[in-house]
Backbone as CSV, one residue per row, in Angstrom:
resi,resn,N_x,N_y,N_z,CA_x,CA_y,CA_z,C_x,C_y,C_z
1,UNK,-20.178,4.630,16.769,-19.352,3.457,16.532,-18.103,3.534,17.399
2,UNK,-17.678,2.264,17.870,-16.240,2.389,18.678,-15.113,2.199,17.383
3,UNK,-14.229,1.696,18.772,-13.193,1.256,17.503,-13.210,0.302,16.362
4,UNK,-12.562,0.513,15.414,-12.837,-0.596,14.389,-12.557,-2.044,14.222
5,UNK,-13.610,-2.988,14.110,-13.273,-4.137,14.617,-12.198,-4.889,13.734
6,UNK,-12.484,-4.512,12.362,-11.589,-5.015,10.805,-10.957,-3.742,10.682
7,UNK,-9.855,-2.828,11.163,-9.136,-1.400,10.742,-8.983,-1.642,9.315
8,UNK,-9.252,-0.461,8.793,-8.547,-0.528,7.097,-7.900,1.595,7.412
9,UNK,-6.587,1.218,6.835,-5.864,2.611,7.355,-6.389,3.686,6.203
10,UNK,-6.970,4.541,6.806,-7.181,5.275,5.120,-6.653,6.513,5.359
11,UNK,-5.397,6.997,6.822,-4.594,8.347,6.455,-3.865,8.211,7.345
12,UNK,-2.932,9.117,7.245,-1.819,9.409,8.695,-1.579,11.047,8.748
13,UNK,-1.576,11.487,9.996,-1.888,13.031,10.098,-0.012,13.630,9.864
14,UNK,-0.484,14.270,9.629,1.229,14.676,9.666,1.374,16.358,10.333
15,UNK,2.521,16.791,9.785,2.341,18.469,10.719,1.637,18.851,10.891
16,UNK,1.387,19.955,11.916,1.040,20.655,11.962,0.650,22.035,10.879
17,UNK,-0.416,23.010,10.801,-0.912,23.583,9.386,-1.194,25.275,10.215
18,UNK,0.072,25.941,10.358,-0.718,27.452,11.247,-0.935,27.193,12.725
19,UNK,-1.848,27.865,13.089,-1.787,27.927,14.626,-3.522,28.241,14.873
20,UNK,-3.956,27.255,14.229,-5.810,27.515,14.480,-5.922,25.758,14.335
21,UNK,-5.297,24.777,14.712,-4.980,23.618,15.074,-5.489,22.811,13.904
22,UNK,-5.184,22.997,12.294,-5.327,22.567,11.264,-3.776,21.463,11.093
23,UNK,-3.947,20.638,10.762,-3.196,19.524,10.565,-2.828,19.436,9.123
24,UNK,-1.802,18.941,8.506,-1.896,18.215,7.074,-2.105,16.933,6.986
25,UNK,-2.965,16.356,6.167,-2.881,14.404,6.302,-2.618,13.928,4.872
26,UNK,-1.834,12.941,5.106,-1.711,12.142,4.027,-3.008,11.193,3.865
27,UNK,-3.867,11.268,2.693,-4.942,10.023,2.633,-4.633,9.477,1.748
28,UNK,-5.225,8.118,2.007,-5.148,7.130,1.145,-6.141,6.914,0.187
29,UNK,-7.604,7.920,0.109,-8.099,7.018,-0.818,-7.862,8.283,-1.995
30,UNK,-8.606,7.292,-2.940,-8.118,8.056,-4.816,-8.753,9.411,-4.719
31,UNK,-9.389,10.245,-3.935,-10.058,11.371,-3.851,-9.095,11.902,-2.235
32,UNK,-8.266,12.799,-1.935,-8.304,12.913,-0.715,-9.577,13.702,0.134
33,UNK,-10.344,14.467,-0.896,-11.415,15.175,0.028,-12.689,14.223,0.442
34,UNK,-12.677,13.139,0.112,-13.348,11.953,0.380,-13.258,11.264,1.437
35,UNK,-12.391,11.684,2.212,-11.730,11.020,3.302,-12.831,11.653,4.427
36,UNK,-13.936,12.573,4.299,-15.002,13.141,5.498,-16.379,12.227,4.821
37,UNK,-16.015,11.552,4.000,-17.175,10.567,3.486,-17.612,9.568,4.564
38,UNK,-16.446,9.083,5.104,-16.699,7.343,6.067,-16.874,8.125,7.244
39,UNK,-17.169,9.033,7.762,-17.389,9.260,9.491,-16.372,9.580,9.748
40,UNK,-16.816,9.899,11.154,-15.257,9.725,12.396,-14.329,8.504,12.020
41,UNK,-13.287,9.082,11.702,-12.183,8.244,11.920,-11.472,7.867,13.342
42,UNK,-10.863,6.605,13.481,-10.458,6.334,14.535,-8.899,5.691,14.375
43,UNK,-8.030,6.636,16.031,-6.625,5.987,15.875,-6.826,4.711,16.123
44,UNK,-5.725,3.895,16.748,-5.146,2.733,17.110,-5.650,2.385,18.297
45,UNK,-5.664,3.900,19.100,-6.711,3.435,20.492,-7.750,3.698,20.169
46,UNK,-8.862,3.725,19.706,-10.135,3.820,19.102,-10.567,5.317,19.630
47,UNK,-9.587,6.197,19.804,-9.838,7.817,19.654,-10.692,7.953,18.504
48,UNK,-11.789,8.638,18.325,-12.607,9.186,17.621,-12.107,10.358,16.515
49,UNK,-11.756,10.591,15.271,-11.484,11.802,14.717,-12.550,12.493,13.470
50,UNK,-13.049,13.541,14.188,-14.816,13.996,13.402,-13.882,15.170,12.448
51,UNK,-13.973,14.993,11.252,-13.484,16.217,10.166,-14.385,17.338,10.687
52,UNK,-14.040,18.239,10.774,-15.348,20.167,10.952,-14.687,20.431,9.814
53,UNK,-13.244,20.549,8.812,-13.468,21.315,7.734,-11.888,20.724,7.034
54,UNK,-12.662,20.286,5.875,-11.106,19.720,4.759,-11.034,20.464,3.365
55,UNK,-9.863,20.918,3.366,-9.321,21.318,2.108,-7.973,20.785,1.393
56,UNK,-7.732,21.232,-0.124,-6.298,20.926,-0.219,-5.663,21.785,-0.650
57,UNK,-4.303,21.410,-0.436,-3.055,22.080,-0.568,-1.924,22.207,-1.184
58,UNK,-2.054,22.253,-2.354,-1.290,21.116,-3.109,-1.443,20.194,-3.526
59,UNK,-0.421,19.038,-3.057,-1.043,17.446,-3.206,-1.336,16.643,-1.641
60,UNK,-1.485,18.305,-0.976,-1.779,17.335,0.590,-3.323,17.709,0.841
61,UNK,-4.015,17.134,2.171,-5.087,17.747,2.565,-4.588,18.370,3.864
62,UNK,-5.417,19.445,4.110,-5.471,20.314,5.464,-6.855,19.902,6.263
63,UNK,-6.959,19.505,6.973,-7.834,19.223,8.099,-7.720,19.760,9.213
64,UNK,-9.118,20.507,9.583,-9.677,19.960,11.156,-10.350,19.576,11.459
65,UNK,-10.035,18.634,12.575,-10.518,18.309,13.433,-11.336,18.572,14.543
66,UNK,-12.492,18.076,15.138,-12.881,18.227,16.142,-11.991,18.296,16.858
67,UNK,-12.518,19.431,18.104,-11.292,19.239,19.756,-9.989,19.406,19.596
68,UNK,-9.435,19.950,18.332,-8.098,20.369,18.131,-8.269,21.839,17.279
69,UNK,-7.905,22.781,18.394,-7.937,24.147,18.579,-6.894,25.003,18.410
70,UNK,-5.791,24.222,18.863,-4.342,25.294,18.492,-3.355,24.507,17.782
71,UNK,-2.394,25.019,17.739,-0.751,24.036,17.294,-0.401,23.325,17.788
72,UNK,-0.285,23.580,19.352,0.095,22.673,20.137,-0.125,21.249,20.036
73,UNK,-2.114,21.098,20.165,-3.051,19.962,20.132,-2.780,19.632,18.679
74,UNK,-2.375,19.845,17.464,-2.583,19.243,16.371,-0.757,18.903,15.716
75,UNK,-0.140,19.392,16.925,1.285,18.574,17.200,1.583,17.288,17.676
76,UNK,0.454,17.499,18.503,0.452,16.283,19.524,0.096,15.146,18.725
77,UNK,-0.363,15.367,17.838,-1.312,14.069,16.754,-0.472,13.850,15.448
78,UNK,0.904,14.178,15.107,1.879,14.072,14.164,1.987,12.745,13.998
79,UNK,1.895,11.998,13.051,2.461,10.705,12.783,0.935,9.572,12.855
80,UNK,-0.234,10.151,13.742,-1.390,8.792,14.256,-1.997,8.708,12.703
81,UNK,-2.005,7.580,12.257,-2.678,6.835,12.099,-3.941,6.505,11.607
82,UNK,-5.016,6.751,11.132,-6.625,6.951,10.738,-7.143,5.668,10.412
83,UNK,-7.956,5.450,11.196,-8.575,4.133,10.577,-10.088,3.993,10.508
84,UNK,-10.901,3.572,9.701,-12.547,3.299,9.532,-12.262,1.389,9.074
85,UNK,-13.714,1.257,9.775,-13.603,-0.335,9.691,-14.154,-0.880,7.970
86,UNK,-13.534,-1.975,7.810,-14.149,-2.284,6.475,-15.160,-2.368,5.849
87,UNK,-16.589,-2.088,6.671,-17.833,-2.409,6.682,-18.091,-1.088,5.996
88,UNK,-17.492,-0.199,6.315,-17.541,1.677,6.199,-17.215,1.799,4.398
89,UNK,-16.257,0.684,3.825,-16.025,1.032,2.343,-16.793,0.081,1.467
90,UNK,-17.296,1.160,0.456,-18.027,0.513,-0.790,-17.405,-0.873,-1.261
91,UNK,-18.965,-1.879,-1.326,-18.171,-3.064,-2.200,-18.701,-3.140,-3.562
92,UNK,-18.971,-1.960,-3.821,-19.108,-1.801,-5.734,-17.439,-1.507,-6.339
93,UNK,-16.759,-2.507,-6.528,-15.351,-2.052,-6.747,-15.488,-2.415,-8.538
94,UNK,-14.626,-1.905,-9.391,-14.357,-1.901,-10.681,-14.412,-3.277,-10.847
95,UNK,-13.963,-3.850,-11.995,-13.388,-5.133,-12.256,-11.458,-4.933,-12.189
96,UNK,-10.993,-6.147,-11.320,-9.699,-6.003,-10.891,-9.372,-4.903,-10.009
97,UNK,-10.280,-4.291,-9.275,-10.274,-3.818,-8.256,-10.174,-4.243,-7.008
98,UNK,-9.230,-3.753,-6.254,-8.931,-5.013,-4.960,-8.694,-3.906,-3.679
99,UNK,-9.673,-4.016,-2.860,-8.794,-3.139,-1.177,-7.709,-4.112,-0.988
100,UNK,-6.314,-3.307,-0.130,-5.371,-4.229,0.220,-5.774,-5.087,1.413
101,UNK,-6.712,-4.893,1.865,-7.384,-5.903,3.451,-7.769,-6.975,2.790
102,UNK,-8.305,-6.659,1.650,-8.647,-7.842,0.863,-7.930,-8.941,0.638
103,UNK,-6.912,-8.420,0.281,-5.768,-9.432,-0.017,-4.700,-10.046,0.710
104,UNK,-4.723,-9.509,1.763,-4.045,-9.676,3.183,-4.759,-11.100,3.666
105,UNK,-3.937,-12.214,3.749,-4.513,-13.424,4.219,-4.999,-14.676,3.210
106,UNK,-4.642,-14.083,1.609,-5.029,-14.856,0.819,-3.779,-15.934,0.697
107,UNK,-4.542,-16.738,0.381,-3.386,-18.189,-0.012,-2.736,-17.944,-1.863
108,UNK,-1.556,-17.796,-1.864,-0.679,-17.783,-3.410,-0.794,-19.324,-3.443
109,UNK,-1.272,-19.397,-5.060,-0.707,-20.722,-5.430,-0.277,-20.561,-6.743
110,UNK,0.252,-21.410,-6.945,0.650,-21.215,-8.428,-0.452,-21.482,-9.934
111,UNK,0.043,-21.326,-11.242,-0.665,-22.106,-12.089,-1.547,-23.813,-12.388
112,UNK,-0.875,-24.274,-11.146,-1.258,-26.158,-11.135,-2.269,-25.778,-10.272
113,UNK,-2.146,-24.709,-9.067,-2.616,-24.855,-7.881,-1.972,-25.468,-6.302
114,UNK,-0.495,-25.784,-6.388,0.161,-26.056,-5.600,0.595,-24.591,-4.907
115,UNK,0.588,-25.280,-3.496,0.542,-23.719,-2.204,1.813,-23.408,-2.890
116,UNK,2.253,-22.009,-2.854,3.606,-21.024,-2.620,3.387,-20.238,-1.737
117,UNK,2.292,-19.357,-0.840,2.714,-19.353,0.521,1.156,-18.566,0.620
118,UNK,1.487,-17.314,1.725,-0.105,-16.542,2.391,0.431,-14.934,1.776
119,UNK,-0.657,-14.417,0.949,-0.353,-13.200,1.451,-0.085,-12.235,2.327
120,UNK,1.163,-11.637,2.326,0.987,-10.670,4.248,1.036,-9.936,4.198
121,UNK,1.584,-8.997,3.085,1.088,-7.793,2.919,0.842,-7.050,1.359
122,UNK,0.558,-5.999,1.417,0.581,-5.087,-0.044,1.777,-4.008,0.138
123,UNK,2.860,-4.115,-0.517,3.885,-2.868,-0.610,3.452,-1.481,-2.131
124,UNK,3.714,-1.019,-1.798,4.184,-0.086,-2.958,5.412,1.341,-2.699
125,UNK,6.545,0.623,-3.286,7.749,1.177,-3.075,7.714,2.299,-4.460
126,UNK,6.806,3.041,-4.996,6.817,3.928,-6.014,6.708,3.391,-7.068
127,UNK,6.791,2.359,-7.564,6.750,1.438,-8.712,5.518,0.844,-9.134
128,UNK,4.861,0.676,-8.384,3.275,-0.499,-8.353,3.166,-1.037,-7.117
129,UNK,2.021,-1.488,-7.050,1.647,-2.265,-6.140,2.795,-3.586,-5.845
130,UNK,2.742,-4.238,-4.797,3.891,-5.799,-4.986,3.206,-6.481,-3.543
131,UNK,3.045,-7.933,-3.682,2.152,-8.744,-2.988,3.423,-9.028,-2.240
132,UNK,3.751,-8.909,-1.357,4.752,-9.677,-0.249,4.115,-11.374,0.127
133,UNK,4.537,-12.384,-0.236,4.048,-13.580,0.194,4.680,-14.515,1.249
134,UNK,4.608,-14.634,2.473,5.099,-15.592,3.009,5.115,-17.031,2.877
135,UNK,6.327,-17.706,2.890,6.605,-19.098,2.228,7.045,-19.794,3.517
136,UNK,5.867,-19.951,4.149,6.062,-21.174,5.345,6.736,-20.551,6.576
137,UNK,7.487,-21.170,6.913,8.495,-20.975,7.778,10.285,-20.309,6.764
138,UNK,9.892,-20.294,5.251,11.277,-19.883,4.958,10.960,-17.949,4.818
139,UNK,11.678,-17.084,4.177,11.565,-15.744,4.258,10.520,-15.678,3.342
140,UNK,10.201,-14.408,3.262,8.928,-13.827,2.043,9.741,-13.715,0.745
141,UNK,8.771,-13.823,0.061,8.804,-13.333,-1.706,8.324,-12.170,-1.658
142,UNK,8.352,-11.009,-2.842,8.061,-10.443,-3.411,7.706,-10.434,-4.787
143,UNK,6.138,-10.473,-5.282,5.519,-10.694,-6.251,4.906,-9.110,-7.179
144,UNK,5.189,-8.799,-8.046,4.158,-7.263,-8.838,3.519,-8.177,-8.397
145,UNK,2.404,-7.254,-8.135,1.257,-6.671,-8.646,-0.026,-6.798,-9.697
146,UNK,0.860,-7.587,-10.930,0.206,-7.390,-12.449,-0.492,-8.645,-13.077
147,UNK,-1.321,-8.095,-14.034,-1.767,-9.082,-14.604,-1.326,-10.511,-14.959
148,UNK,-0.029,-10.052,-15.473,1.426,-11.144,-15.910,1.658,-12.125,-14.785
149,UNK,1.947,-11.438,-13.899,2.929,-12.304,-12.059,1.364,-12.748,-11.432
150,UNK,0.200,-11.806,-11.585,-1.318,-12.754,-11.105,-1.905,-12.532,-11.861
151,UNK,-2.232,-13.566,-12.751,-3.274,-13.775,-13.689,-5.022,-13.762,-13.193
152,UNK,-4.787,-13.685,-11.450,-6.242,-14.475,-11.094,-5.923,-14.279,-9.221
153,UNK,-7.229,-13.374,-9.228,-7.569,-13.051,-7.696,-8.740,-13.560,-7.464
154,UNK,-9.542,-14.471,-6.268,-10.505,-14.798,-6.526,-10.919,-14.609,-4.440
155,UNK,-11.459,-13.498,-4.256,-11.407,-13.068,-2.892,-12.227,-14.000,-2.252
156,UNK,-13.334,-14.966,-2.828,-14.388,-15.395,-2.459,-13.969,-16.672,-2.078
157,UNK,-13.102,-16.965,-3.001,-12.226,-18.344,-2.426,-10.853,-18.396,-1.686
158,UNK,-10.341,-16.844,-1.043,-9.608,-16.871,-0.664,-8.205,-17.172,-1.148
159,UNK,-7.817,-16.944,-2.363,-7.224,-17.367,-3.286,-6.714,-16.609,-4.319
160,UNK,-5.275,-16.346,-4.562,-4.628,-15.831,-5.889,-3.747,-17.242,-6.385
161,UNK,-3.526,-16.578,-7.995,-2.858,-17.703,-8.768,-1.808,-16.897,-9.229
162,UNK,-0.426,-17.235,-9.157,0.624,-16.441,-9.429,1.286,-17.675,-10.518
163,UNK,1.819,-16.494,-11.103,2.409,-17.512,-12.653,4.330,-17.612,-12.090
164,UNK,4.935,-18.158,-11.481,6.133,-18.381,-11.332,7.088,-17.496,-12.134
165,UNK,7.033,-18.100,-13.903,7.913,-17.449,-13.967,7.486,-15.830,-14.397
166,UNK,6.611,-15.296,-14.614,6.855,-13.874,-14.527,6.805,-12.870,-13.205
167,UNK,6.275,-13.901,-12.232,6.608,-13.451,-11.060,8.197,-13.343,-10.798
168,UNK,9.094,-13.735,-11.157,10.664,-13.855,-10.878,10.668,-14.933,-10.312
169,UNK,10.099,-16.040,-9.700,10.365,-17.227,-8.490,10.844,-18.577,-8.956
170,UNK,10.956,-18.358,-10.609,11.961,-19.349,-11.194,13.181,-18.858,-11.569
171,UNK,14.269,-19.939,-11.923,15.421,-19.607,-12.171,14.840,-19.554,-14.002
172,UNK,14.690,-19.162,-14.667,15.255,-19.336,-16.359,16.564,-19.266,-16.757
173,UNK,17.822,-19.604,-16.288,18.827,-19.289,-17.198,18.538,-20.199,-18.519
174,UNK,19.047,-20.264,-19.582,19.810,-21.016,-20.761,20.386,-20.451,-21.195
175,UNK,20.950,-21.094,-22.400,22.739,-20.567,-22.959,23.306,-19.217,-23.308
176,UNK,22.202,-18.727,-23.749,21.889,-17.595,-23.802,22.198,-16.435,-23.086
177,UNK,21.668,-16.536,-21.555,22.014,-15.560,-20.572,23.817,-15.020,-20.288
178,UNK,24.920,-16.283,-20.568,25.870,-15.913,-20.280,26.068,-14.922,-21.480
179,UNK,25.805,-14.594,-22.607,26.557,-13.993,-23.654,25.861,-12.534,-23.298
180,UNK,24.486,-12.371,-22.597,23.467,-11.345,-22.289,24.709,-10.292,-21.226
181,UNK,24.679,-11.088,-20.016,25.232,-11.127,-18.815,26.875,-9.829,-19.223
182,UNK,27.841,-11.233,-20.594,29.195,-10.594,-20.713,28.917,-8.832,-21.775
183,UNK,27.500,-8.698,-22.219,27.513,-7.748,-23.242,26.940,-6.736,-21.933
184,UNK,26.802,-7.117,-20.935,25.753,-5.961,-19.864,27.244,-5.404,-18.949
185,UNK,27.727,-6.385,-18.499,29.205,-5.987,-17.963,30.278,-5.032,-18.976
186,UNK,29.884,-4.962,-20.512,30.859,-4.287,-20.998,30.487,-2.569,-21.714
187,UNK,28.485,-2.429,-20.694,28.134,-1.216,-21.173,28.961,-0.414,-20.330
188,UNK,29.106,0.667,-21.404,29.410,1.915,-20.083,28.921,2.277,-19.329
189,UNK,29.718,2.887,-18.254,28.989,3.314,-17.204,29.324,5.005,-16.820
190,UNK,29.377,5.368,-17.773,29.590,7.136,-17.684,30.620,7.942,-17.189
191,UNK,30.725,8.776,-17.717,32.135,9.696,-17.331,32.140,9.869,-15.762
192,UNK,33.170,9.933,-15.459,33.131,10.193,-13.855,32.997,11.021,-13.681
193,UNK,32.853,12.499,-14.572,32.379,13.536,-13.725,30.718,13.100,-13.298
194,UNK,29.850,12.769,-13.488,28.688,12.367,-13.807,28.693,10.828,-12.369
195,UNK,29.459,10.656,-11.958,29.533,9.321,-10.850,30.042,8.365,-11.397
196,UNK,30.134,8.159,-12.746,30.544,6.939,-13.664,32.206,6.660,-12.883
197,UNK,32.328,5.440,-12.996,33.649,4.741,-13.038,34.203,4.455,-13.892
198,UNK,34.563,4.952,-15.156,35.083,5.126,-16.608,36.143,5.364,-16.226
């Protein structure tokens, strides 16, 4: 196989591992020793990368690689990238199971069905998953992830349904919020030895 025609990223190599040209990689899928399952992986330039032997290390994997023999050569490859094409991953997925390629390109609409923008990407800043949505020509949203903010992924139609307000993309104030607001301004905020401004 060449390069991948649909990339889906499933690692990025990172240091170097000793001096017998073993690498550490970060993988992406829910198994990292699974990652010698899909074949040769390929960088960005459709470089070829054949696993000869994976273990782990912790919470990392150690790999080698074909054709990378010392430190030097598995220096040189710090930071690339891994990619297998989408054709390469199982489509027996759970229920509410989603690859992020999947969702990359879907149209957000709301509960009526009126556009709110395209999906463009999948973040996860340590918290959950979060749908980044572009809104036209104005900046992106940021949407969770969840059942609540998308009630409804439907890949076949190209299509998610996002609920406004638990997504955050409405205003809710009522009368209410100001009395919320003056009781949140009057918690403490901790001794200053501790960073507090008390």
């Amino acid at each position: 196989m060449s390069k991948p025609q649909n990339p889906i990223q499933m690692a990025v190599i990172g240091a170097a591992h000793g001096i017998k040209g073993e690498v550490r990689v970060k993988s992406f899928t829910g198994d990292p020793l699974a990652l010698d399952d899909y074949g040769p992986l390929y960088d960005e330039a459709g470089r070829a990368f054949t696993i000869l032997d994976i273990r782990m290390q912790k919470d990392m994997a150690v790999v080698r690689f074909k054709g990378v023999a010392d430190r030097s050569a598995a220096e040189a490859l710090n930071g690339t990238a891994l990619y297998v094409d989408r054709d390469m991953l199982p489509d027996d997925l759970e229920d509410e199971e989603f690859y992020h390629a999947d969702l990359i390109g879907l149209d957000a609409v709301d509960l009526e069905g009126a556009p709110i923008g395209k999906v463009l990407a999948v973040q996860n800043f340590g918290g959950g998953d979060i749908l980044e949505i572009a809104r036209g020509g104005k900046s992106t949203v940021l949407v969770p992830f969840t059942r609540a903010a998308v009630p409804d992924v439907d890949t076949q139609a190209r299509k998610v349904r996002v609920d406004p307000v638990a997504a955050g993309l409405v205003d809710t104030d009522d009368d209410g919020d100001e009395e919320d607001r003056k009781a949140v301004d009057k918690r403490p905020r901790g001794p200053k030895s501790a960073g507090g401004n008390r």
